[in-house]
C-alpha positions as CSV (number, residue, x, y, z in Angstrom):
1,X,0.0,0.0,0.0
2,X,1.2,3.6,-0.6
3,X,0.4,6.3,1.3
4,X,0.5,10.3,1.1
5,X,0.1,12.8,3.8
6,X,1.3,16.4,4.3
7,X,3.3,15.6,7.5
8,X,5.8,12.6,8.1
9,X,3.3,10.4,10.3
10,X,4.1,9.7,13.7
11,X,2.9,6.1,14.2
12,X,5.0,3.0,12.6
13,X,3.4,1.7,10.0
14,X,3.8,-2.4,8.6
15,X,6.7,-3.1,6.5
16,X,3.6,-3.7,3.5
17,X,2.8,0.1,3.5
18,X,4.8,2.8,2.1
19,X,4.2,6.4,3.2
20,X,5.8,9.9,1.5
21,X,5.5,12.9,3.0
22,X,3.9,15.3,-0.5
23,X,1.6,17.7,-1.4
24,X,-1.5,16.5,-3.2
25,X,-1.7,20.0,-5.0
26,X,2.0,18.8,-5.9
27,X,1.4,14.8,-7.1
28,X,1.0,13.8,-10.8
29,X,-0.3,10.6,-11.7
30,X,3.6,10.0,-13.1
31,X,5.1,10.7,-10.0
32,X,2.4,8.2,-7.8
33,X,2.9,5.4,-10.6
34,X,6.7,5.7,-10.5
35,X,6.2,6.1,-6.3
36,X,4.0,2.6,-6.2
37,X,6.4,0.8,-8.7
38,X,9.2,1.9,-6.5
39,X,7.6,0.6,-2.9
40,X,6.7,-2.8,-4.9
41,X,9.9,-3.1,-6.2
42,X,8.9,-3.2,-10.0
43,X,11.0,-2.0,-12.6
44,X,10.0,2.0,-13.1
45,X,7.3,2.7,-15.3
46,X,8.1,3.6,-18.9
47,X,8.1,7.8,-19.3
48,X,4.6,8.7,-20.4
49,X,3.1,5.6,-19.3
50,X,-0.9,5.6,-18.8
51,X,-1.2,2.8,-17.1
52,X,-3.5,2.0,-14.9
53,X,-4.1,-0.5,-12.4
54,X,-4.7,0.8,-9.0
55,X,-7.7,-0.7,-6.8
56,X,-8.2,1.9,-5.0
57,X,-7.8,5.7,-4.5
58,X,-8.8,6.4,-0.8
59,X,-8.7,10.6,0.5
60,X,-9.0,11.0,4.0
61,X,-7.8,15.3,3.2
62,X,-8.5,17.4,4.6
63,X,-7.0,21.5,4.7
64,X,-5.8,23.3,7.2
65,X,-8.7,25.2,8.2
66,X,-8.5,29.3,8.6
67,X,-11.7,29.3,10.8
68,X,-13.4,31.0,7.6
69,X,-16.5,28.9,6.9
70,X,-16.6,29.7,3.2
71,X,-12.8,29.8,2.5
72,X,-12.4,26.5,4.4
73,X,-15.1,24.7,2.3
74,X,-13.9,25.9,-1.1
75,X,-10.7,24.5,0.1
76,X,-12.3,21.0,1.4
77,X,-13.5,21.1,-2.0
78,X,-10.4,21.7,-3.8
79,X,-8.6,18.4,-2.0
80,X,-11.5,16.3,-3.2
81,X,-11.5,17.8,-6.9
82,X,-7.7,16.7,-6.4
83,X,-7.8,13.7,-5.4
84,X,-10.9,12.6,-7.7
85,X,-8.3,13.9,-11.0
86,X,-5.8,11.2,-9.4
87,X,-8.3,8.8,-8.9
88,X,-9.5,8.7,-13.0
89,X,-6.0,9.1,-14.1
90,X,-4.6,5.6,-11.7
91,X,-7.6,3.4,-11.1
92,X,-8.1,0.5,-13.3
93,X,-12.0,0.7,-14.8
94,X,-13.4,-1.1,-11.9
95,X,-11.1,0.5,-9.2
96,X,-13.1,2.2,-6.2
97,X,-12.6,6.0,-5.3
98,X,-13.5,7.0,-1.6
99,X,-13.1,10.5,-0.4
100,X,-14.2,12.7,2.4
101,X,-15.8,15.7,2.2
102,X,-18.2,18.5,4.1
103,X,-21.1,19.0,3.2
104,X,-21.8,22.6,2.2
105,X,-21.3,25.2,-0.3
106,X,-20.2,22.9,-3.8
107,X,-20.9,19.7,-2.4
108,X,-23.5,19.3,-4.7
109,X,-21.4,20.1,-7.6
110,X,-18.6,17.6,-6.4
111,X,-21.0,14.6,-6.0
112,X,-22.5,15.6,-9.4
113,X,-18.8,15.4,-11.2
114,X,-18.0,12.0,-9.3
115,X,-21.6,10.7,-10.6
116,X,-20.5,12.0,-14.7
117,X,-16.8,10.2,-13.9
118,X,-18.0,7.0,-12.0
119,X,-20.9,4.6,-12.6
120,X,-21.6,3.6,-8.7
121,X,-21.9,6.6,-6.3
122,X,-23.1,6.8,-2.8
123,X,-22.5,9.8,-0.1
124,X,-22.0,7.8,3.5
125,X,-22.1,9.5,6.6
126,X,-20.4,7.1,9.3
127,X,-22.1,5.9,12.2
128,X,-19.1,7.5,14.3
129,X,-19.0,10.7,13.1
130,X,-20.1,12.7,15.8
131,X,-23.5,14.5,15.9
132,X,-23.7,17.7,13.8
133,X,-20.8,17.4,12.0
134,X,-20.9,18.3,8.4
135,X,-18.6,15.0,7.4
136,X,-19.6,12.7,4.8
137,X,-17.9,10.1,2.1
138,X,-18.4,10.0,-1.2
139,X,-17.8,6.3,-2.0
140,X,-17.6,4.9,-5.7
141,X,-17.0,2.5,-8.5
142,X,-15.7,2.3,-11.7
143,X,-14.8,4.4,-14.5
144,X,-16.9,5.6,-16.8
145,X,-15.4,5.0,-20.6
């Protein structure tokens, strides 16, 4: 498994996960294919390569937030939008694409371009998410052609 966050984690994780520290404003689906060929130990993958061939493209993002309702949803937002360009550039057709995201101000407009990328969509709102919070998932399936 490979693994992106903002900040070196503090917890040890298995010897199957690999986890760089990046930007997800700053990761092209090049750089994550030659990233997951490198912590599988595959030869690199050829320059230009679409490939695909991921299972999965999970975003747990989230921004640092400013305390500005508005400015911190458009950024909430702009992580998802992120990660869902990743996600139709690295998945193979039936890979799954799970992201979460606050409901507010665009999350209609989100869910609608996840629903025009992906045939299976469903927004989730854990059991454990704590009362009044605005947290959802957007959970989904397979590429569109």
């Amino acid at each position: 498994m490979l693994g992106y966050d903002i900040v070196a984690p503090k917890v040890t994780v298995g010897p199957q996960v690999v986890v760089r520290v990046a930007d997800v404003y700053e990761l092209t689906p090049e750089l994550i294919r030659s990233h997951a060929h490198l912590a599988m130990g595959w030869d690199p993958p050829k320059p230009d390569s679409q490939e695909t061939g991921f299972d999965a493209l999970v975003s747990d993002m989230m921004p640092k937030t400013t305390g500005v309702r508005d400015a911190d949803q458009a950024a909430s937002m702009g992580v998802v939008e992120a990660a869902l360009h990743l996600a139709l550039e690295l998945l193979q057709p039936d890979g799954v694409f799970v992201a979460k995201v606050f409901q507010g101000r665009g999350f209609d407009e989100i869910v609608r371009d996840v629903r025009k990328a992906l045939v299976e969509v469903r927004v989730l709102k854990p059991k454990a998410t704590r009362q009044g919070s605005r947290e959802s998932f957007i959970v989904a399936k397979g590429r569109r052609p």
